[in-house]
C-alpha positions as CSV (number, residue, x, y, z in Angstrom):
1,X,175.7,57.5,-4.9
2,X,173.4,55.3,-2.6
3,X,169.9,56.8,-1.3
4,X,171.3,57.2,2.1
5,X,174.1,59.5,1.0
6,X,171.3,61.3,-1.4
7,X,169.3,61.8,1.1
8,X,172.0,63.2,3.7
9,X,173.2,65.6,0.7
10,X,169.5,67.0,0.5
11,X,169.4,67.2,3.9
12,X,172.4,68.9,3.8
13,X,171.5,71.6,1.0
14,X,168.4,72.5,2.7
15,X,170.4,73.5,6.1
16,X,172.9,75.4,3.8
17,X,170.3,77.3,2.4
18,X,168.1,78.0,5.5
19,X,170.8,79.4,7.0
20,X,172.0,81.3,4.3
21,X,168.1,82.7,4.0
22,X,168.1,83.7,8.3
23,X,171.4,85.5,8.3
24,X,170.4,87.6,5.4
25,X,166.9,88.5,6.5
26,X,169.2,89.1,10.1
27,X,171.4,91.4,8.2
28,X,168.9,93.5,6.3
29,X,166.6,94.0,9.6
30,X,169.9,95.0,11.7
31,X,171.3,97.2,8.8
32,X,167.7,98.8,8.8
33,X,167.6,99.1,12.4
34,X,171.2,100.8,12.4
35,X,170.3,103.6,9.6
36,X,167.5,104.4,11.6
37,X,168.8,108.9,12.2
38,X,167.0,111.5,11.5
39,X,168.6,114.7,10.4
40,X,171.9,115.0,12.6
41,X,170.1,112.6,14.9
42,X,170.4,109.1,15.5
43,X,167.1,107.9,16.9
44,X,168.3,104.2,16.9
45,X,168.0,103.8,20.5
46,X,164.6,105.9,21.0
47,X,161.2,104.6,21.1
48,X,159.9,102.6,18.0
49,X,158.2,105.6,15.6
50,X,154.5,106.4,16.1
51,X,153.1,107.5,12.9
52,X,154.0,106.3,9.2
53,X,157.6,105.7,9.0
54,X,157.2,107.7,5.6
55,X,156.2,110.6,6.7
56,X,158.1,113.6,5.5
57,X,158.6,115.5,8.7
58,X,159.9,114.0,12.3
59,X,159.1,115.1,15.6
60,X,161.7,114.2,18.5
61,X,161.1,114.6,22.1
62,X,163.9,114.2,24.8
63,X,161.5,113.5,28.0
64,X,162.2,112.3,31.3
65,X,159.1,110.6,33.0
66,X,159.3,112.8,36.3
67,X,159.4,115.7,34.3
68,X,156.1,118.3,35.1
69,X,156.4,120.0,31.9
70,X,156.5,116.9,30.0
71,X,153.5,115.8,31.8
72,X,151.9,118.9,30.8
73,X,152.7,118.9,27.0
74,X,151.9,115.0,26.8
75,X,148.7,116.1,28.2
76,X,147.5,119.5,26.8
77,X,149.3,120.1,23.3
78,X,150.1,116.5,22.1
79,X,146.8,115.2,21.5
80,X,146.2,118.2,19.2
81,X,150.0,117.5,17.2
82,X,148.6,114.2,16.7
83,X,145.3,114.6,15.4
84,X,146.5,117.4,13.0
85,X,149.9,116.0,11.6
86,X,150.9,112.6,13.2
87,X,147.8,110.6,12.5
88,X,146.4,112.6,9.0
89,X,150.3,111.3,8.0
90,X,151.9,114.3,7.6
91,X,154.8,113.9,10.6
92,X,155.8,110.9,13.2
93,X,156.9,110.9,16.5
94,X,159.8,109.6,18.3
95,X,160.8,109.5,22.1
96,X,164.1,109.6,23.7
97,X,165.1,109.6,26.8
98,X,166.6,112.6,28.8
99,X,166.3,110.7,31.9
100,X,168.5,113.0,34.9
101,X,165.7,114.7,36.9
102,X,165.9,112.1,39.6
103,X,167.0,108.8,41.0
104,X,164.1,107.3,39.4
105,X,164.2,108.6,36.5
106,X,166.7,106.4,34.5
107,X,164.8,103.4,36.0
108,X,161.3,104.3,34.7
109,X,163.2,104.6,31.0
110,X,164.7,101.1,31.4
111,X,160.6,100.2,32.3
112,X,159.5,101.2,28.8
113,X,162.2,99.5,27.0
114,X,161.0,96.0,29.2
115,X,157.4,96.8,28.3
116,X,158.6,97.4,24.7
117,X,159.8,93.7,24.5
118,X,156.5,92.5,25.2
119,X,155.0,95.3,22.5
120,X,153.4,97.3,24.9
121,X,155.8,100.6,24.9
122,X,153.3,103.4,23.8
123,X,150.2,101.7,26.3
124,X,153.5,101.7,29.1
125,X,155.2,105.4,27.7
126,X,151.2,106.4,28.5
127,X,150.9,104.9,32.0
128,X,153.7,106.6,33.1
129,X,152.8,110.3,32.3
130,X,148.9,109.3,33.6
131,X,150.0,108.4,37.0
132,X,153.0,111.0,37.4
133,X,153.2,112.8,40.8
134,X,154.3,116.3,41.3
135,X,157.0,116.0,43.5
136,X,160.6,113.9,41.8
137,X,161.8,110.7,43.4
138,X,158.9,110.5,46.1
139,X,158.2,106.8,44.9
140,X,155.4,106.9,42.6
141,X,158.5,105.7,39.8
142,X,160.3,103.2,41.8
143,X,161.2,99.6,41.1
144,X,157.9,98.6,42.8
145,X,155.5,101.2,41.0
146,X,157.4,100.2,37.9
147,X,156.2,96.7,38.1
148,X,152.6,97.4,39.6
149,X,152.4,99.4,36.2
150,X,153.6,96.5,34.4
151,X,150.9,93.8,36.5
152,X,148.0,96.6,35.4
153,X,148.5,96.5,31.5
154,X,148.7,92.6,31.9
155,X,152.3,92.7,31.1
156,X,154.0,88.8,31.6
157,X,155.5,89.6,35.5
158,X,158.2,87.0,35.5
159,X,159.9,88.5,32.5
160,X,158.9,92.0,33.1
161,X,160.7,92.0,36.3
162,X,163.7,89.9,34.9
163,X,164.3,92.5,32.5
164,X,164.1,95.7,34.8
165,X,165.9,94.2,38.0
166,X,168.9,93.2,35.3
167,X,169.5,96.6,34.1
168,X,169.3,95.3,30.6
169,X,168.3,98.4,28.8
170,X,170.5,101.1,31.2
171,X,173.0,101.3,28.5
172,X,170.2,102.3,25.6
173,X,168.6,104.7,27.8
174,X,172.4,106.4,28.9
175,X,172.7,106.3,24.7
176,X,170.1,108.2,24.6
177,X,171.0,111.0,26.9
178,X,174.3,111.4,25.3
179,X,172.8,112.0,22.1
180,X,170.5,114.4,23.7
181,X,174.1,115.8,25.3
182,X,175.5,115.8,21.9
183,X,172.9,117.6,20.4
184,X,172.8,120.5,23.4
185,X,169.8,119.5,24.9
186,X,169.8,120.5,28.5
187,X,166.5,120.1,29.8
188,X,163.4,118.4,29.3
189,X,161.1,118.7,27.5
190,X,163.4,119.3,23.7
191,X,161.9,118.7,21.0
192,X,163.4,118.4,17.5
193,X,161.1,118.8,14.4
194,X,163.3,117.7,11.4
195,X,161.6,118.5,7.7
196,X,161.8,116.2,4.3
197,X,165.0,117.6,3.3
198,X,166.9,117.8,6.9
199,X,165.8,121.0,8.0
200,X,165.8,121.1,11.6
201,X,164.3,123.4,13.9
202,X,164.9,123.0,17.9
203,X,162.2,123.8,20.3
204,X,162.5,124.2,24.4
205,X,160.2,123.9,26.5
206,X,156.5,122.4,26.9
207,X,155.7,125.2,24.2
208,X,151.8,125.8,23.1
209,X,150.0,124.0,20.0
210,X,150.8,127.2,18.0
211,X,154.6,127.1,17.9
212,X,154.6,123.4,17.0
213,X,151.8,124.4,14.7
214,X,154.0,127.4,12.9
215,X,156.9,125.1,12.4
216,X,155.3,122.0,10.9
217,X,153.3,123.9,8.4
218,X,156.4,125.8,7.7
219,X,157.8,122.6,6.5
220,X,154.7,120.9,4.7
């Protein structure tokens, strides 16, 4: 064999095997990605997890972003959950979307998903319960508060905008409120707690530090 057909046989190899290495690599992240439930709860389409994904115990919330008792759990019992359990390692948190109080609503879900691309969906997920307004669908969630949000935590506008005026993530966030359907969650805020061997208790409601409290030591 010549040097020219050597070479185009290296050349050759090395695209076989680089291709073989990046559809592997593709297949274990996606088959991760898929596997990603939770007790009787597939999570796959929720927020990524806050907290160490080995943690033994799981908290879900199904929230909607115009929902008052959300705001008031996200602003006067969650802080305390995380400082005792979610960032000592003992549980993580996950947020789904249970996105039907308003017009908006579904919107400012898709927002957080578009944020997410750019690794800002916690610092977006928090914007959104900071600025919330009392009354549902009076604007302060629309398309155009969505992106002023978006400007303010430096976001990149051209594809921030791009991804929210496409719809691109209205079919994870209507996942998401079928699972919460599926799993007879009716109003928001639910919460799921789900323990190291798939015990699951359900609580409604934007419930006080001392039920969460009760549960997850329950489960420790």
């Amino acid at each position: 064999m010549n040097k020219k057909g050597s070479l185009i046989g290296i050349i050759l190899s090395v695209i076989a095997v680089s291709v073989i290495v990046a559809y592997s690599s593709s297949f274990v992240e996606n088959e991760n990605y898929d596997m990603r439930t939770h007790g009787s709860i597939s999570t796959v389409m929720g927020s990524s997890i806050m907290g160490s994904a080995s943690a033994p115990i799981t908290i879900v919330e199904f929230g909607d972003y115009q929902c008052h008792q959300c705001y008031n759990w996200f602003h006067n019992t969650k802080p305390t959950i995380f400082q005792n359990y979610v960032d000592t390692g003992k549980s993580n948190f996950i947020f789904m979307d249970l996105a039907f109080l308003g017009n908006d609503s579904p919107k400012a879900a898709q927002a957080s998903y578009c944020a997410e691309d750019q690794e800002k969906y916690w610092e977006y997920h928090n914007q959104l319960y900071n600025a919330q307004e009392s009354q549902i669908d009076n604007g302060w969630a629309n398309p155009e508060r969505l992106k002023a949000f978006a400007f303010s935590l430096g976001l990149d506008m051209d594809s921030f905008e791009s991804c929210l005026d496409s719809g691109k993530y209205a079919k994870r966030v209507q996942y998401n409120i079928a699972e919460a359907k599926k799993l007879g969650a009716s109003g928001t805020p639910t919460f799921f707690i789900i323990g190291p061997d798939g015990q699951q208790q359900k609580i409604v409601g934007a419930q006080p530090y001392s039920v969460f409290k009760q549960i997850l030591d329950s489960m420790i």
